[in-house]
Residue, then its C-alpha position, 0 to 999 in steps of 0.5 A: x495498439x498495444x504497448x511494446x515489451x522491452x527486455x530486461x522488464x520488471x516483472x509488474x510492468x510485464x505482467x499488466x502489459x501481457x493482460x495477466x493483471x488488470x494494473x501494475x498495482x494488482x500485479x504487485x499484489x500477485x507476486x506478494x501473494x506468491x503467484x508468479x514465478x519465473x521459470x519455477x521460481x516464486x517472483x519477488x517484488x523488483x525482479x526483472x523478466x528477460x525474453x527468455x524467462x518463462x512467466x506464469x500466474x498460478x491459478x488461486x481459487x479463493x473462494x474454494x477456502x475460507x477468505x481472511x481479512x487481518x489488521x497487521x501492525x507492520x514493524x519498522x524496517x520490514x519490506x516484505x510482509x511474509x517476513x512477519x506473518x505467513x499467510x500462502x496466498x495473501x497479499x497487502x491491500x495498503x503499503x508501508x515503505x520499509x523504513x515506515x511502520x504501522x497498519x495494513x490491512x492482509x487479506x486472501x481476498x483477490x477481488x480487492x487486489x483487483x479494485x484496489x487500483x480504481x480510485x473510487x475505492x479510496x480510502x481515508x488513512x491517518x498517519x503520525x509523523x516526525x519531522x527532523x527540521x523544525x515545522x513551519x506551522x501555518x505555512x505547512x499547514x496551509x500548502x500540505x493541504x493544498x497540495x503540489x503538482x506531481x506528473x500533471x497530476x494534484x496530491x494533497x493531503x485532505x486534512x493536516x493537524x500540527x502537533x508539535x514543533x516536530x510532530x503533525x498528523x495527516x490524513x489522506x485519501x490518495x494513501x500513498x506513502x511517498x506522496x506524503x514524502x513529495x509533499x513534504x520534500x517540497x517543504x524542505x521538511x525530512x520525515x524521521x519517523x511515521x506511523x499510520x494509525x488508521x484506515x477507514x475506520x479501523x484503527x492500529x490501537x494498542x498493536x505491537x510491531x508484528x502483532x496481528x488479528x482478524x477484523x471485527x466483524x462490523x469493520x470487515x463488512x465495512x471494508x468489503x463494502x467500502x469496495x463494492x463487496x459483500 
């Protein structure tokens, strides 16, 4: 039995719950690559549909034009990705929350939206971060890597290198950046800042904030194989 709507609904939900994307995750990348709009209007990551709203996923034939595949230095601060790079059509296969910076990977390419959320093509990310109180090594250490329980389900990090009194490099294979969050939360350590220098094996290297470019050939087959692609 399917679930029932319920009015006013994020547009996300109301998308993966009306069969016009296989999960809430690959609606937002829909609505980021500018195919949802409500009532005429290109949808926005948050809006709310209410039962008169007319919603519509506009048809996008990707394999009719040339597929792209961009390593993108997301600046500090910036929420929506067409704020920096204008790309019609593309969405963002790995999110940055706005106060956060660093790599993502900004591709055309709608059969990774759609297996994007299946964990078996997780992948390896690695982050720089600050902490504003001072770090508890051994012990953060020990239980960022084994992890806590959130909603019955285990997060951890896969591997954890402290780098300072204020300063640890994590790798995670969830990828998530607020789990990251909850995990440190539950250490009483607050995150000031936090980069992530690498998915898989693509790095941010010498970027700028803002700076972008195609993926090295090598590295986009082995993106694309990393989901089951060629």
């Amino acid at each position: 039995m399917s679930e029932e709507i319920v009015f006013p609904i994020r547009i996300n939900r109301y998308l993966a719950l009306k069969g016009l994307s296989t999960h809430r995750s690959a609606a937002d990348g829909l609505i980021e690559a500018g195919l949802v709009l409500i009532n005429g209007k290109q949808a926005e990551l948050g809006d709310r549909v209410q039962k008169t709203d007319r919603v519509e996923v506009l048809k996008n034939n990707l394999h009719a034009k040339k597929l792209v595949y961009l390593a993108l230095y997301k600046p500090k601060g910036i929420a929506v990705i067409r704020d920096v790079i204008d790309l019609p059509g593309s969405f963002t296969t790995d999110r940055l929350d706005k106060e956060f910076e660093g790599l993502v990977i900004l591709t055309n390419d709608k059969r990774i939206m759609e297996r994007i959320p299946n964990p078996r093509f997780a992948h390896e990310k690695e982050y720089d971060i600050e902490i504003i109180e001072k770090i508890p090594a051994a012990r953060a250490e020990k239980n960022i890597g084994s992890g806590i329980i959130v909603n019955g389900q285990k997060i951890s990090a896969k591997k954890v290198r402290i780098l300072g009194t204020h300063k640890m490099n994590v790798v995670m294979v969830e990828g998530q950046t607020q789990q990251i969050t909850k995990i440190l939360s539950s250490l009483q350590l607050t995150i000031k800042t936090l980069k992530r220098k690498r998915i898989m094996n693509i790095l941010l290297g010498d970027m700028k904030p803002g700076e972008s470019h195609p993926l090295a050939d090598t590295d986009r087959k082995a993106y694309l194989a990393s989901f089951g692609l060629k």
